[in-house]
C-alpha positions as CSV (number, residue, x, y, z in Angstrom):
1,X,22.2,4.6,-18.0
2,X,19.8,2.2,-18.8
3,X,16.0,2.6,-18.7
4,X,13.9,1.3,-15.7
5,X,10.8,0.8,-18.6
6,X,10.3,0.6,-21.7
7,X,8.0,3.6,-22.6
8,X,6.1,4.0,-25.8
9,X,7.0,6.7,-27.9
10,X,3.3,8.2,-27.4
11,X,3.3,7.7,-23.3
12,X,7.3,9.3,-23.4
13,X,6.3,12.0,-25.2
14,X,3.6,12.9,-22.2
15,X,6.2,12.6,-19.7
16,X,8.6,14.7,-21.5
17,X,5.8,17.6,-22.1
18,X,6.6,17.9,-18.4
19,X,9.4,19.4,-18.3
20,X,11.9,16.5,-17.5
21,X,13.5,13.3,-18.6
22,X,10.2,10.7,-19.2
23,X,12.1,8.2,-16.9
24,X,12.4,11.2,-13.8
25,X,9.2,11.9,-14.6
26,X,7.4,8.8,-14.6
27,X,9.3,7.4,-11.3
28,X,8.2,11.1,-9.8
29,X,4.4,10.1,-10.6
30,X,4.6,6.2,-9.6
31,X,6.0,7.4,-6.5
32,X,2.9,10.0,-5.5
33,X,0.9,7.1,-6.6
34,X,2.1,4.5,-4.0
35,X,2.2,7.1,-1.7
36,X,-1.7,7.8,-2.2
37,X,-2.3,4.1,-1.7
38,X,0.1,4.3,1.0
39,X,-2.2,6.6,2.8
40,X,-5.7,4.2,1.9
41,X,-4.5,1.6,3.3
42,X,-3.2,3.7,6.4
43,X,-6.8,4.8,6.4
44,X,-8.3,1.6,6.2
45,X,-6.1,-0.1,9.3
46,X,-7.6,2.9,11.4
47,X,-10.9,2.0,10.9
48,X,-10.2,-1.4,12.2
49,X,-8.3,-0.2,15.0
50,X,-11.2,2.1,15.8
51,X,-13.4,-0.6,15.4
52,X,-11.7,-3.0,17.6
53,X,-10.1,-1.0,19.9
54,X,-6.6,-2.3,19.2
55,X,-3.5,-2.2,16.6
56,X,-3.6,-5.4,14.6
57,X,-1.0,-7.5,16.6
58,X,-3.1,-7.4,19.6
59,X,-6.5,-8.1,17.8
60,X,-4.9,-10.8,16.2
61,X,-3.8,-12.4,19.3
62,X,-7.4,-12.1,21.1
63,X,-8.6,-13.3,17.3
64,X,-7.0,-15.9,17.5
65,X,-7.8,-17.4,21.5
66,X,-11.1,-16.4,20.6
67,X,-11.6,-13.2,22.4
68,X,-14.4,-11.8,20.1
69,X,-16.7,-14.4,19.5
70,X,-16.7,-17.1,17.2
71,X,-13.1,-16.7,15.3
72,X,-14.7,-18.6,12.1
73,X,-18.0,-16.3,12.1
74,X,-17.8,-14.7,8.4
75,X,-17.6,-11.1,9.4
76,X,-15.4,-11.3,12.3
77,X,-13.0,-13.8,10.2
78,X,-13.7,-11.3,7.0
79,X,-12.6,-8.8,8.8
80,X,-9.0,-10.5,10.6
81,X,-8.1,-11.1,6.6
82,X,-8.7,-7.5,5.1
83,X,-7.0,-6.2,8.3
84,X,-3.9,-9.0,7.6
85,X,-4.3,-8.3,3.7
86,X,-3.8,-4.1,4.3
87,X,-1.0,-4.6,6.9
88,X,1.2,-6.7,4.0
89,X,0.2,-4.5,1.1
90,X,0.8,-1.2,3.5
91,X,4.5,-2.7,3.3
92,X,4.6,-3.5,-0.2
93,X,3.8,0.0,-1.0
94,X,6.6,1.6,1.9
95,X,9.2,-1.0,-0.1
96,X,8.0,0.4,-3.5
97,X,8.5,4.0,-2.2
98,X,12.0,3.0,-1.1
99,X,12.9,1.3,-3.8
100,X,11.8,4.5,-6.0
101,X,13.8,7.4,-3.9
102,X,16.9,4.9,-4.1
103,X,17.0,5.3,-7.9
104,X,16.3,9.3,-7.7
């Protein structure tokens, strides 16, 4: 089977101290990685749902008639971005941990 990386002799040789293949080993730690971020930006969205009250498809839609004010007032527009910005990378990091347990 083919390698998914390229590992450095130095950086395989950590992996391997482990206890298993570097490959196993490394996919094993990029996956409790992405789920770490997973659980930031999980953490993050709450806030703004706290904040506002609402999930993100709702605020967007009173965002967006104008609902809350001024929709191009820097914090209020600031804040509709971030919100956007952690709901796309919050599925980036669910594909990545799919992607991962398909090739365990």
């Amino acid at each position: 089977m083919q390698s998914l990386i390229e590992l450095s002799h130095d950086l395989r040789s950590i992996f391997e101290g482990l206890g298993e293949s570097g490959e196993n080993e490394l996919k094993r730690v990029l996956k409790a990685g992405f789920k770490e971020f997973l659980k930031e930006c999980e953490e993050e969205i709450l806030e703004f749902e706290i904040k506002y009250g609402l999930p993100f498809e709702k605020f967007k839609e009173g965002f967006e008639a104008g609902k809350f004010g001024d929709s191009s007032s820097y914090p209020l527009e600031k804040d509709a971005m971030v919100w956007e910005d952690l709901i796309k990378e919050k599925q980036i990091r669910l594909e990545s941990i799919r992607k991962l347990e398909c090739l365990s």
